[in-house]
N, CA and C atoms as a LAMMPS dump frame, in Angstrom:
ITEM: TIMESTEP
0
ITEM: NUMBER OF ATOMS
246
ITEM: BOX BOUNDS ff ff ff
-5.0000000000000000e+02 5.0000000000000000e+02
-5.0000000000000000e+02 5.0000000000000000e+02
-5.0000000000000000e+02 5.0000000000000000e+02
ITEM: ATOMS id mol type element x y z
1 1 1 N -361.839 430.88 67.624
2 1 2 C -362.949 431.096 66.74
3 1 3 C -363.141 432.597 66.572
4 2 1 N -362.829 433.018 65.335
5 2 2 C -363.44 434.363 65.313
6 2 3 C -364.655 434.892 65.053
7 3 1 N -364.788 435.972 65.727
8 3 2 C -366.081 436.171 65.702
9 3 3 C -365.811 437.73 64.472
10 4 1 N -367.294 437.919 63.833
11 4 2 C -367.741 438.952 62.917
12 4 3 C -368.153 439.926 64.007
13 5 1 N -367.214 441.48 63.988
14 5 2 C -367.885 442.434 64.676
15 5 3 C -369.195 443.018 64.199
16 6 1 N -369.377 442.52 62.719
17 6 2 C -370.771 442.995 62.448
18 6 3 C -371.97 442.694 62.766
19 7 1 N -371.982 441.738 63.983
20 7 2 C -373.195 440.788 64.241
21 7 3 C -373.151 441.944 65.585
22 8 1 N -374.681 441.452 65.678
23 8 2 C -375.595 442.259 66.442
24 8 3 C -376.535 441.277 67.107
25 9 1 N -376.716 441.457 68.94
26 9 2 C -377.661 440.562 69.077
27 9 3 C -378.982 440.866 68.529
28 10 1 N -380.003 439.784 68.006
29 10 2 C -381.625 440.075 68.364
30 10 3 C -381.84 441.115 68.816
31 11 1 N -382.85 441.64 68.502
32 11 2 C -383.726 442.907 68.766
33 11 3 C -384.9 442.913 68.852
34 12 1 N -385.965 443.693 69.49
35 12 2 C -387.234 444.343 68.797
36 12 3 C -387.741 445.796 69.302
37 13 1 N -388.197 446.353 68.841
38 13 2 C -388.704 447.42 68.894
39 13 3 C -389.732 447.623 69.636
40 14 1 N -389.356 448.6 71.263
41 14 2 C -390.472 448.204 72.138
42 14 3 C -390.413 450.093 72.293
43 15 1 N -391.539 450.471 71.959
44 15 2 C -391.757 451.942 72.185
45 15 3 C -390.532 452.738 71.792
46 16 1 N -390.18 452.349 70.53
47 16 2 C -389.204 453.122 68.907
48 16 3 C -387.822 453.112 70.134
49 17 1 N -387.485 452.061 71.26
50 17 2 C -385.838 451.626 71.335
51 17 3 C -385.756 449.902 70.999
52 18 1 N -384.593 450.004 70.58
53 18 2 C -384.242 448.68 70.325
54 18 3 C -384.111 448.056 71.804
55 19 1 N -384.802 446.451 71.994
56 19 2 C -384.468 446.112 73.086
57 19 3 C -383.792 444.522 72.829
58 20 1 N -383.025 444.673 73.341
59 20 2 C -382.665 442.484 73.275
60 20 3 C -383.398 441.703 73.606
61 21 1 N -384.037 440.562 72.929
62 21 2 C -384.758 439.52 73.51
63 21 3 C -384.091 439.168 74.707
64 22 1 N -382.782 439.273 75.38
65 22 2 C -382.184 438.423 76.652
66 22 3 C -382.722 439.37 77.266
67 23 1 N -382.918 440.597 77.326
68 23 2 C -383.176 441.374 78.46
69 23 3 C -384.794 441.392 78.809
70 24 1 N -384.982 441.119 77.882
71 24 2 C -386.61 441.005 77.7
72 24 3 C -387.079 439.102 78.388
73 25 1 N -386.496 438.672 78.358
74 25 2 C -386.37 437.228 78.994
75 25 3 C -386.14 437.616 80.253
76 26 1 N -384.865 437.889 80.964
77 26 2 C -384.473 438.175 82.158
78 26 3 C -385.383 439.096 83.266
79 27 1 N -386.113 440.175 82.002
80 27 2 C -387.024 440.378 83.02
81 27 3 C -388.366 440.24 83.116
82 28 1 N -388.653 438.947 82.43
83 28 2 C -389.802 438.214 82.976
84 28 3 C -389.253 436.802 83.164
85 29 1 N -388.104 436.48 83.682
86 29 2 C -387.451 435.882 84.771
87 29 3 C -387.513 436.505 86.221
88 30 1 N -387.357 437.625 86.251
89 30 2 C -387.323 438.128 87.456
90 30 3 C -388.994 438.537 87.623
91 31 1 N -389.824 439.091 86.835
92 31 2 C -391.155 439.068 87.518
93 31 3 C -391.418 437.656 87.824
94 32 1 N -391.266 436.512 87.728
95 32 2 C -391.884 435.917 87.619
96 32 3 C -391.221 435.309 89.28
97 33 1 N -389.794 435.142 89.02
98 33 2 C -389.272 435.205 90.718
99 33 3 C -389.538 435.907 91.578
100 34 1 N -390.093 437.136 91.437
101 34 2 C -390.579 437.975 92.655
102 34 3 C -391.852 437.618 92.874
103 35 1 N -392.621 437.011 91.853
104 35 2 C -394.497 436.879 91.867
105 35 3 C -394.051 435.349 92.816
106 36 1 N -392.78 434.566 92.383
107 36 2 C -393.055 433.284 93.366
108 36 3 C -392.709 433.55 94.96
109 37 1 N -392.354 434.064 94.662
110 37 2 C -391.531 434.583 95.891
111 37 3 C -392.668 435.735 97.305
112 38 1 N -393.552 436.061 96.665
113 38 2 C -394.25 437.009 97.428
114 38 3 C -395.252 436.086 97.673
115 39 1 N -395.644 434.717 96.509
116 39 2 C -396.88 434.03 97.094
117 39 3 C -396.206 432.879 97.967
118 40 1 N -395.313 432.752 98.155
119 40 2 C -395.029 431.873 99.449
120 40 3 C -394.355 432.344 100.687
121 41 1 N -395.231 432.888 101.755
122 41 2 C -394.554 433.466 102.629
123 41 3 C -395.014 433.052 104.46
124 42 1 N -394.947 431.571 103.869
125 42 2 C -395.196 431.203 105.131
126 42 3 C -393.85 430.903 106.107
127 43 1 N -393.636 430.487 107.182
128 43 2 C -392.368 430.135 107.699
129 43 3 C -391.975 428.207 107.558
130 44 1 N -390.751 427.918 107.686
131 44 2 C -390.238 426.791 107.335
132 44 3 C -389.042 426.06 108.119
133 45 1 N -388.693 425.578 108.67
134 45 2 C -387.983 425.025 109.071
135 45 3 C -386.913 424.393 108.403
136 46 1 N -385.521 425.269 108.169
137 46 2 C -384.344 424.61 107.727
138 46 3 C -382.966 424.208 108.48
139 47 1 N -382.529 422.891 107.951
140 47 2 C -381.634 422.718 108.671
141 47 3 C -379.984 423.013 108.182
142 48 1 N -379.181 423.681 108.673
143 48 2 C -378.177 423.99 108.273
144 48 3 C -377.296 423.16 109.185
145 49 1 N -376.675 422.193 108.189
146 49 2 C -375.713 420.771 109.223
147 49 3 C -375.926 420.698 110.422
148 50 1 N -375.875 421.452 111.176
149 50 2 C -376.082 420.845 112.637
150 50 3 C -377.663 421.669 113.335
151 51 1 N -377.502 423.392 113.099
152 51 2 C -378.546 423.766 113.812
153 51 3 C -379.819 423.832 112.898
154 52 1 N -380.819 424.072 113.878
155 52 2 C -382.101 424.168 112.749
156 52 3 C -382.816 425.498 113.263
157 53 1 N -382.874 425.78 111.918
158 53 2 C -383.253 427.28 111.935
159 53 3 C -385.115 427.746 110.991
160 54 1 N -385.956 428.713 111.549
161 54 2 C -387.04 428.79 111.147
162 54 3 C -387.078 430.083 110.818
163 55 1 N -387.385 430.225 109.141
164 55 2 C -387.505 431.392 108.789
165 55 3 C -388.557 431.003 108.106
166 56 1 N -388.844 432.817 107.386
167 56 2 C -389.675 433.103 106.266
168 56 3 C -389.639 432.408 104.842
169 57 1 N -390.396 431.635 104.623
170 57 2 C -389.907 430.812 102.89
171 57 3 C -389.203 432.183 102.071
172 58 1 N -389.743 433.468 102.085
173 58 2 C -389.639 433.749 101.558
174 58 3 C -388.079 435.058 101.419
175 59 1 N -387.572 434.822 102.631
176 59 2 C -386.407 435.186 102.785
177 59 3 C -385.146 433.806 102.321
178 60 1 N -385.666 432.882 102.457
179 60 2 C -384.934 431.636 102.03
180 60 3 C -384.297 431.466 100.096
181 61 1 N -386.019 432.059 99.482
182 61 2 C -385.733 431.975 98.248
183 61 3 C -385.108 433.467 97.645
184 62 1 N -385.196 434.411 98.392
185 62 2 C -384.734 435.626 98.266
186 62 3 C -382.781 435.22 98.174
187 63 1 N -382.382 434.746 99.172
188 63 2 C -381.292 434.632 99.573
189 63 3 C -380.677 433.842 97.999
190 64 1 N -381.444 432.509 97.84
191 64 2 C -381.318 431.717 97.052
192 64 3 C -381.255 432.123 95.728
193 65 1 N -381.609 433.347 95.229
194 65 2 C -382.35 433.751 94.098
195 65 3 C -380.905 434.957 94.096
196 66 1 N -380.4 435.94 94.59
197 66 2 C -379.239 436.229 94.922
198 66 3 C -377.996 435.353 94.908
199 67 1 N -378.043 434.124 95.278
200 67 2 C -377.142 433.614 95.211
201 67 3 C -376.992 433.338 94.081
202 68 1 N -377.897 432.727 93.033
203 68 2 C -377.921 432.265 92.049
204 68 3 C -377.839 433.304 90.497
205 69 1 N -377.755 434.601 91.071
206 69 2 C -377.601 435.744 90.314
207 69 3 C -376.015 435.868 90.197
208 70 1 N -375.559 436.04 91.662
209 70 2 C -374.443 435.998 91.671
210 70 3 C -373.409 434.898 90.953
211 71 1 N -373.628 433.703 91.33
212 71 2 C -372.785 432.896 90.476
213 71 3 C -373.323 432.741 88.66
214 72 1 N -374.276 432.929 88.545
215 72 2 C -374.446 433.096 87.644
216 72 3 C -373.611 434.467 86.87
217 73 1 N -373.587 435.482 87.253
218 73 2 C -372.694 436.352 86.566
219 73 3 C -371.407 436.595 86.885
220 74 1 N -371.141 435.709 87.914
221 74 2 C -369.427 435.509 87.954
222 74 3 C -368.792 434.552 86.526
223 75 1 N -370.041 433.763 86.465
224 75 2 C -369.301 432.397 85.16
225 75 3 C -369.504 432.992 83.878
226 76 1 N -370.827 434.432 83.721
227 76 2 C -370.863 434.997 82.735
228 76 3 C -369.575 436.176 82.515
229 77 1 N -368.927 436.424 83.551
230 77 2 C -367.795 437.558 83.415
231 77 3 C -366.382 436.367 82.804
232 78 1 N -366.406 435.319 83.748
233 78 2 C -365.492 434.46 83.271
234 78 3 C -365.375 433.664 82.135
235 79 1 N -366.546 433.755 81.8
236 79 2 C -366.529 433.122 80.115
237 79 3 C -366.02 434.612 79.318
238 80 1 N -366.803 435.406 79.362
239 80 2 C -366.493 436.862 78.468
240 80 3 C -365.043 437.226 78.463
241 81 1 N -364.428 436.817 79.403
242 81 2 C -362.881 436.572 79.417
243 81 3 C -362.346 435.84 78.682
244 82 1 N -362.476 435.081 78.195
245 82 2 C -361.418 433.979 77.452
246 82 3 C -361.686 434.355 75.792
């Protein structure tokens, strides 16, 4: 499928720079993961197959939230490839 180099993502004009709506999404994706993330910070009990381990909720979703960055922009590098 070819694509037109003349296309341009979405835009808007946030203090006279152009900004992308994705970036503008992503980072009120991420405020909004750090605001969940700071109001739950009690401790929890998880079990990892055999041992059970008690942490901070909020090191749990930290970890989780990283992880999910990460594979997430491994499948975004691997699509941009093909």
């Amino acid at each position: 499928m070819a694509q037109n180099s003349a296309h341009k993502p979405p835009t808007v004009s946030v203090k006279g720079k152009d900004v992308r709506f994705r970036t503008i999404g992503i980072g009120i994706i991420v405020v909004l993961a750090v605001w969940f993330i700071a109001a739950n910070t009690e401790s929890v009990e998880i079990r990892l197959w055999i041992p059970t381990v008690t942490l901070p909720l909020w090191v749990v979703l930290t970890v989780t939230l990283l992880a999910g960055m990460l594979i997430g922009g491994f499948l975004a590098l691997r699509r941009s490839r093909r």
